[in-house]
C-alpha positions in Angstrom: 55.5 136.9 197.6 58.3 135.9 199.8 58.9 138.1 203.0 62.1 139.8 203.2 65.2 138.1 205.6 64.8 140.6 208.3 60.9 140.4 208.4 59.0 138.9 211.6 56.3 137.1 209.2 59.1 135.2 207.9 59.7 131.8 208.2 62.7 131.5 209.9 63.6 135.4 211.5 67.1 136.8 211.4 67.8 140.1 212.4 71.0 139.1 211.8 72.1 137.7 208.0 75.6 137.3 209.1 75.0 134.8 211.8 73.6 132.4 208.6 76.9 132.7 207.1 79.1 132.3 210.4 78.0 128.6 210.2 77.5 127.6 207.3 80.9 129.1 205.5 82.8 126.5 208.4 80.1 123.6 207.3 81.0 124.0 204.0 84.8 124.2 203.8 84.8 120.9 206.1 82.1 119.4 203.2 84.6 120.7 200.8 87.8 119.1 202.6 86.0 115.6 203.4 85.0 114.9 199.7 88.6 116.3 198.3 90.0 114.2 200.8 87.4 111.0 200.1 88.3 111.6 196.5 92.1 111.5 196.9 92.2 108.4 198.9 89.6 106.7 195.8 92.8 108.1 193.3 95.4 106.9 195.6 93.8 103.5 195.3 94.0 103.1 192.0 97.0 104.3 191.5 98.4 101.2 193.5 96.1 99.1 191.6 97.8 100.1 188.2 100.8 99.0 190.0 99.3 96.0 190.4 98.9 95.2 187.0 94.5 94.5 187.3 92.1 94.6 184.4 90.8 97.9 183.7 87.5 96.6 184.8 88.6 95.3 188.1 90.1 99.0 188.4 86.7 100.8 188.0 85.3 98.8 189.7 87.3 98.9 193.3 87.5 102.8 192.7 83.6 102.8 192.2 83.5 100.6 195.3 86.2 102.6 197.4 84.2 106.0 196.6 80.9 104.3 197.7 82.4 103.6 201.2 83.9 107.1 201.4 80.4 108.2 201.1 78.7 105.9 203.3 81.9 106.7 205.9 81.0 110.5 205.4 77.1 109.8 206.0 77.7 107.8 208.8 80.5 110.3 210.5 78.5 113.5 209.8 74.5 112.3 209.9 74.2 110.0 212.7 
């Protein structure tokens, strides 16, 4: 049996449940933003590549690559 939020036994004691939320609401809606954002910039990219005329194959396979990078940019930025 777990021990209740507010408990002293418990692993990590909060008197306070709000103070969880204060920081990690703001965490979340800059996670949010920084993969909309990462994910945009992968759809803008292939929308100038259709401009460009490639190979459907070429196009999945720069917007596979330019998500990658987005994600090893966030990792990088955000987990040093």
């Amino acid at each position: 049996m777990q021990p209740a939020m507010g408990d002293e036994n418990a692993l990590y004691p909060t008197k306070n449940k709000t103070l969880f939320f204060q920081y990690l609401t703001p965490f979340l809606i800059i996670l949010g933003v920084v993969i909309a954002f990462n994910l945009l910039s992968a759809l803008i990219e292939l929308y100038k590549d259709n401009k460009r005329g490639m190979s459907p194959g070429e196009k999945r396979s720069r917007f596979s690559h330019n998500l990658f990078l987005g994600i090893v940019d966030f990792i990088l930025n955000f987990f040093p």
